[in-house]
N, C-alpha and C positions, 0 to 999 in steps of 0.2 A: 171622910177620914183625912184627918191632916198627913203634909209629907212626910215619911218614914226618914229617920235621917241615920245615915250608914252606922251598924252596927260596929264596933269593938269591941272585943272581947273584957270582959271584968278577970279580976286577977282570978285567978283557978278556972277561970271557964277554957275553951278551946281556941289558943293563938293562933296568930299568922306562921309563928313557927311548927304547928303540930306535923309529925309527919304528912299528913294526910292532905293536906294544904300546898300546894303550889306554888311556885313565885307568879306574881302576878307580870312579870318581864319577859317576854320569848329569850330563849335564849340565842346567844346569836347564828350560832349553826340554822337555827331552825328557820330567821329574819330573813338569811342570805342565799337559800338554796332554790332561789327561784326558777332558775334554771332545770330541776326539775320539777316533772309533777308528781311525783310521786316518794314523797320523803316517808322517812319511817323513824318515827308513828304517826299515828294520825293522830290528829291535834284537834283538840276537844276543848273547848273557853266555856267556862263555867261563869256566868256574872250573875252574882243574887250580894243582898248587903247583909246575906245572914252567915257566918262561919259556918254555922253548925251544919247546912245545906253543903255546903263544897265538903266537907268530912262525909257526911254519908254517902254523898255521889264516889269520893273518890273507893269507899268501901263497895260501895255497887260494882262499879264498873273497871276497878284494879286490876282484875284478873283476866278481863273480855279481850278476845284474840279476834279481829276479824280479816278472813284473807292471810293468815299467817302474820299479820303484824299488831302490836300489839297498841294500848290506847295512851296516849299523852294528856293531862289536864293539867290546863291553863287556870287562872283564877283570877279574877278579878269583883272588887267591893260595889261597883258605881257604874252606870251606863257612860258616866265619863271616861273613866281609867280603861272601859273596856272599847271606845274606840278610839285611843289610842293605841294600842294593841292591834285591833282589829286593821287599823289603817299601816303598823307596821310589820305584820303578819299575814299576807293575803291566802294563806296557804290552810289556811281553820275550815275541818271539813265539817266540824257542827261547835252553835251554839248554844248551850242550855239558859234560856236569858229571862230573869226573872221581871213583871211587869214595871212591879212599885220600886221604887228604890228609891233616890234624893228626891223623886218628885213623884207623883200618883202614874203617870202617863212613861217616866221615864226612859220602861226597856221597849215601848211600840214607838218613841221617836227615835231610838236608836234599831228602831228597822228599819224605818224610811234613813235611816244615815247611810246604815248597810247597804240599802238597794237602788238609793237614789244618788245620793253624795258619791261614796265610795266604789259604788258599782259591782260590786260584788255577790253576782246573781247563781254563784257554783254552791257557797256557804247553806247547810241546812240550818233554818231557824226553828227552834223549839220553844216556844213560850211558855215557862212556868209560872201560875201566880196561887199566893196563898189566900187570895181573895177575891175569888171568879167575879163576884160580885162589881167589882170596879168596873172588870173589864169584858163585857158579855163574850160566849164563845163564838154566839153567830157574828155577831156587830166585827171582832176584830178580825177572822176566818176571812172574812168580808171586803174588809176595808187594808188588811196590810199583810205583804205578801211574807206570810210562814208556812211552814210546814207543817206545824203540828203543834198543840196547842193543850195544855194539860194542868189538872188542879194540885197540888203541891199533895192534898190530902189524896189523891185515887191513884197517885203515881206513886206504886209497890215496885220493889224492887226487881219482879219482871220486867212489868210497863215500863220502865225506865230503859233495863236490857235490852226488851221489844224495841223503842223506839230509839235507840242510840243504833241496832243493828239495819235497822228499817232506812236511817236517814244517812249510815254510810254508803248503805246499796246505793239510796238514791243521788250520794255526792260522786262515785265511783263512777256510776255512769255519765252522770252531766260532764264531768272533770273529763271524763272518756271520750263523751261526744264534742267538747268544747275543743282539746286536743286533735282529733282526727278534721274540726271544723278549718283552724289557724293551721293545724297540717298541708290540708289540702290546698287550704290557698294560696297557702306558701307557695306548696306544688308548683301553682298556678300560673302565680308569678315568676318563681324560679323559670318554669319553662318558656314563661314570653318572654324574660330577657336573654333566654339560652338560644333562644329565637334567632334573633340580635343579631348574636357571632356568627361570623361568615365561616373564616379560618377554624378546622379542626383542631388547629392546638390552642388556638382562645376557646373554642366548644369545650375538649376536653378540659381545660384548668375552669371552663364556669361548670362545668356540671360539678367536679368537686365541692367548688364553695357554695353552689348551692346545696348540695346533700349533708353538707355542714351545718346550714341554714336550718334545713326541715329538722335537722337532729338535735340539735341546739348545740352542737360541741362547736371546738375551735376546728377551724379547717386544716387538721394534720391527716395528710387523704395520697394513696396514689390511685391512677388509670390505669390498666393497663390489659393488652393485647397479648393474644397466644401465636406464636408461629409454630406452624405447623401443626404435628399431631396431638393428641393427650399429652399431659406433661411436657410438653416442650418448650423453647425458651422464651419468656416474655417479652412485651416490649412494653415498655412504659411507657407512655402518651402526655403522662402530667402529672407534676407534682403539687401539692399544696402544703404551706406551713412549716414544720420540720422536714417534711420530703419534698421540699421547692426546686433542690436541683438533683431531683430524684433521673430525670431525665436524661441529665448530662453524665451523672454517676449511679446508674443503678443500681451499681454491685454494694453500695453501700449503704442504700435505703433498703431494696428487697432481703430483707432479714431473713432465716428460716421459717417463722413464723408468720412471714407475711405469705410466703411462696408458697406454701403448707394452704394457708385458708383459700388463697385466689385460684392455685389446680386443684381445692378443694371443690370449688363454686364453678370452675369450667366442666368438672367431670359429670356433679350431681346435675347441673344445671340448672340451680337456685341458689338464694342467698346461705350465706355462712355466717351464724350469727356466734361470737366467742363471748369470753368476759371481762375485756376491753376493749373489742375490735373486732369488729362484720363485714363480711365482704358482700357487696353485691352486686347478682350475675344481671348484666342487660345484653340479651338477646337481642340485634337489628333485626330490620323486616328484611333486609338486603341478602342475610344470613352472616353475617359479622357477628363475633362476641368479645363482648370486653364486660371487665370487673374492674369493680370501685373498691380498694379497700381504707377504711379507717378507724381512725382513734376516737373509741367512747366513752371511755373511760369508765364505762357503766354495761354489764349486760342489755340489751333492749328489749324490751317490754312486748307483749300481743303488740299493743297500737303502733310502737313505733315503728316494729317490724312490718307492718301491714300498712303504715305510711312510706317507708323505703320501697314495699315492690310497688306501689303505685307512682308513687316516683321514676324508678324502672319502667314502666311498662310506659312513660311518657315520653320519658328520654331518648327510649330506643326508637321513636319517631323521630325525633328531632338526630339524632347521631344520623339517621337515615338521608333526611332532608340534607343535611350537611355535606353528608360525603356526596350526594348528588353534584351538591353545588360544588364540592372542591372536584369531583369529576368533570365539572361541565366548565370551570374555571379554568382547568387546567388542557380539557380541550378546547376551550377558546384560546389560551396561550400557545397552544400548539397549533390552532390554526392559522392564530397571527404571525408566528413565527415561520409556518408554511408559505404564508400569503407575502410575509416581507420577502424572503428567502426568492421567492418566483418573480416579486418586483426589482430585485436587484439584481436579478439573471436576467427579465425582460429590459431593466437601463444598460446591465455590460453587452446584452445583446443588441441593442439599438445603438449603443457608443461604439459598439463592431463595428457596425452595418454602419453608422454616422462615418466613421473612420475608414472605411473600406470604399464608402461612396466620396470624402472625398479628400485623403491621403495616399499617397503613394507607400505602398506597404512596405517597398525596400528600404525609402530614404526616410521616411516620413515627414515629407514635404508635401504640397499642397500636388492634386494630378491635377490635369488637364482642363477639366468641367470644372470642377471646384477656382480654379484662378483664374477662368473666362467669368464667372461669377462676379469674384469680388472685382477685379478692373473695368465690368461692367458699372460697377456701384461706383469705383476712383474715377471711373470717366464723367459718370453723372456728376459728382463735387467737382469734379476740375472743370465742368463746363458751367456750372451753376454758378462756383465762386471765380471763374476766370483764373485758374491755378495749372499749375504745371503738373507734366504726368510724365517721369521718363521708363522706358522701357529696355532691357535688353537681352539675347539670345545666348546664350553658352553652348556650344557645343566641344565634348572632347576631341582632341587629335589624336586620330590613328588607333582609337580603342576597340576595336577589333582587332589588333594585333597586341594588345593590352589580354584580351580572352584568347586568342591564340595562344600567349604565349606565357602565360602564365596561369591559366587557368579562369573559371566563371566564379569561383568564388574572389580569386583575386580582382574580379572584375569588380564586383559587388563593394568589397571594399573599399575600393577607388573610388567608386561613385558615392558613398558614403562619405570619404574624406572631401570629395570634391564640395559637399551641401553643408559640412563643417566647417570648410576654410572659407565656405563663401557666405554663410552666416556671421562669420567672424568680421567681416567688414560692411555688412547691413546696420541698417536701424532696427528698431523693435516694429514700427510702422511699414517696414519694408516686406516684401511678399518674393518669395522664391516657392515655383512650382517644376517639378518634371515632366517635361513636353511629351517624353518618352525616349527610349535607349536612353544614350549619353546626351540627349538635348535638353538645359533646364531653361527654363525664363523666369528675369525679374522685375521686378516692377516695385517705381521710387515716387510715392507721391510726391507732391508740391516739389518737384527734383528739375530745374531744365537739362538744356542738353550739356551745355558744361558739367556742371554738378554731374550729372549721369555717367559722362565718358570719364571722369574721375576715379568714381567710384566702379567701372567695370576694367579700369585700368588694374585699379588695387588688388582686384579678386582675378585678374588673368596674374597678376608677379607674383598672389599667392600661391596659386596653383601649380606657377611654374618655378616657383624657387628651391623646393623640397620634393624630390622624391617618397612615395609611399611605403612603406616598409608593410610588406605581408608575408608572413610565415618566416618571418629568416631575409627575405627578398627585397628587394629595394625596385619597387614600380615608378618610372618618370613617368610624370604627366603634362599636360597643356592643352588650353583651350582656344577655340580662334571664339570673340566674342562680337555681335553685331546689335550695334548702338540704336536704338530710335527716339523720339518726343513726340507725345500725341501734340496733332497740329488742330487747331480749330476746326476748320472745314470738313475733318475725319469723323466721321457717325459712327463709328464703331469700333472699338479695339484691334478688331483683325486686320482694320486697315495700317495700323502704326507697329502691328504684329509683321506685315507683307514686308514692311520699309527693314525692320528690322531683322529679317530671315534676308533680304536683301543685301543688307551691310554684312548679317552671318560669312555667307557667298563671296563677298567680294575678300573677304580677312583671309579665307580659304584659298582660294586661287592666289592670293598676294603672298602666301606661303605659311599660312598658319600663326599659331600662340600670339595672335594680335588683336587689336579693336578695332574695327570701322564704325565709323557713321553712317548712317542711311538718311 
């Protein structure tokens, strides 16, 4: 039989304009609402190159309600014109697709379009042909994947009903199970990256945008937490979208409306599903509860609702994991802070103890042990580089009648002024220790004995030139001071130490506030 080439109506016969007849273009509402699956109506593509066929179908099937919704037909002349349509309509829950048309073969290559090309494996295919004969029912049953397959002459206006009702069931569920399939994996996903977040407030703002994600809306969504009892006051954790700084300002995101659905969903303890906006309850395993609520813009369906508590029931692992880790994080920072907090009590306590062993705690000048130390190490360099080493003894005059008669605190201050005024005419390399009481020594590297008796000169007419003032009082002071120089042949400090307690003695007996040499 040659190819049938697309029918037109003759003038009186049944046009493209007849009521009955369809525009063969989706309209755009219908092109665009991808985002859901479930538009209303269902949408029905009629392709045969006969008019008269799409007139009695749409007399058929005008009136059929399935599910409460009612049937949409589409119309198209040519297995061409109908996959264009088809490719910009993914949303057609059945086809009535006649075989013959521009060409003998041409609605069974327009099912491998449908299922191989376009992918489109939810769409019920129903094959009608007025000429079985072309196309055998076993051979095509066989070889290309439809659903139902019918002779133009046995298909009665039930059998058509039958099978338009038959192939919604069967789009309803695939469309069903295909939904709950990208649901869950979403899920899946959503939850390995919720994984991720360490921080509870990046946790909470991802679980948002992913419950945005599984629901297909924009992510306008709050978190949030109950303090205290039933009904009491929220706290919001996170905002998304329109409630992004729901956080910082709750009072102006938490609507009546929203507060209403979320102690609705802490009391029942389940979801609250409204007719633009669901809250839902996730239970921790910790015993924590928080609600999600957001914007659907749409009531939610069985599936969707039955993909949000599976959702929940995943999250409330992961909120768990989290708060562990921010517990554990948070006692690691408190242990670190434990742990510095005791290392800088054990360095002031060892800076004590450093200080105590080896400063004089009145003056805080070097004591005793500590300045036999270091003149031990000036004696090693000055014998090493052949360098000078001057030494010499301070002792105050008469300061036990300084503490008689003034007091021990005035004494204290005296000795205090004394290790200031005689800092005052040091080097920075120069070493002043307290020998004990009123006796200090110093010690002048690379210093001979001139240079030395110079500078113990300068620090006796310091000491003697000003009176110390304490409390209101005026303390005179003076020291007799005794000169030494380490001499080569002296192995040790305390021999140049002797000469110089020596010279002390001799300044003493000579009548005080003066310097000798040793």
């Amino acid at each position: 039989m040659p190819p049938r080439a697309a029918m037109h109506p003759e003038p009186g016969a049944m046009s493209n304009d007849d009521p009955f007849i369809q525009e063969t273009t989706p309209s755009p509402s219908v092109a665009t609402r991808d985002a859901d699956p479930w538009p209303d109506p269902w949408l029905v593509l009629v392709v045969d190159d006969e008019p008269e066929v799409h007139a009695v179908t749409r007399l058929v099937l005008t009136r059929l309600r399935f599910r409460g919704r009612p049937l949409k037909l589409m119309s198209c002349l040519s297995a061409a014109e109908a996959e264009r349509v088809l490719r910009a309509t993914p949303d057609i829950a059945i086809i009535l697709l006649d075989v013959v048309m521009e060409t003998e073969d041409a609605g069974l290559r327009l099912v491998r379009t449908i299922r191989e090309e376009i992918g489109n494996h939810a769409i019920r295919i129903i094959l009608r042909t007025g000429q079985p004969g072309q196309a055998p029912e076993e051979d095509v049953v066989l070889a290309y994947d439809i659903n139902d397959y019918k002779s133009k002459a046995e298909l009665t206006s039930q059998k058509l009903f039958t099978s338009v009702v038959a192939a919604l069931r069967s789009y309803t569920d695939i469309v069903a199970l295909e939904t709950n399939r990208r649901g869950l994996q979403q899920i899946i996903q959503s939850t390995d990256r919720l994984f991720e977040l360490r921080s509870m407030q990046q946790f909470a703002a991802g679980v948002l945008t992913q419950l945005s994600s599984v629901l297909r809306v924009k992510p306008n969504a709050i978190l949030c937490a109950q303090r205290g009892e039933a009904d009491g006051p929220l706290t919001v954790l996170a905002g998304a979208g329109r409630y992004a700084d729901a956080v910082d300002h709750p009072d102006h995101a938490l609507t009546p409306e929203i507060v209403a659905g979320i102690n609705e969903a802490f009391r029942s303890k389940r979801g609250v599903y409204g007719a633009d906006g669901s809250t839902l309850y996730i239970r921790v395993p910790d015993g924590h509860e928080v609600a999600a609520w957001i914007h659907t813009d749409r009531p939610l369906d069985g599936v969707d609702r039955a993909l949000v508590e599976v959702f929940a029931s995943k999250i409330a692992i992961s909120f768990s994991n989290v708060s562990l880790y921010e517990r554990l994080r948070e006692a690691n920072e408190t242990l670190e802070l434990r742990v510095a907090e005791r290392t800088r009590a054990l360095e002031e306590a060892n800076a004590r103890l450093n200080r105590l062993a080896t400063l004089d705690p009145l003056t805080g000048v070097w004591n005793r042990r500590r300045f036999l130390e270091l003149a031990g190490a000036e004696l090693g360099r000055a014998r090493r580089y052949g360098r000078h080493l001057g030494i010499f003894l301070l002792d105050l005059d008469r300061f036990k009648q300084v503490n008689d008669t003034y007091g021990h605190a005035a004494g204290d201050e005296v000795l205090r002024t004394v290790v200031r005024r005689t800092r005052e005419a040091l080097r920075a390399s120069d070493h002043i220790a307290r020998f004990g009481g009123e006796e200090f020594v110093v010690m002048l590297p690379e210093t001979d004995i001139e240079g030395t008796l110079v500078v113990a000169e300068r620090v006796r007419a310091s000491l003697a030139q000003a009176p110390v003032p304490v409390e209101g009082r005026l303390v005179p002071i003076a020291a007799s001071i005794g000169v030494a120089n380490w001499l080569a042949d002296e192995t040790s400090i305390e021999q140049t130490l002797r000469r110089a307690d020596s010279a002390l003695y001799s300044a003493k007996q000579a009548g005080r506030n003066r310097v000798e040499r040793g």
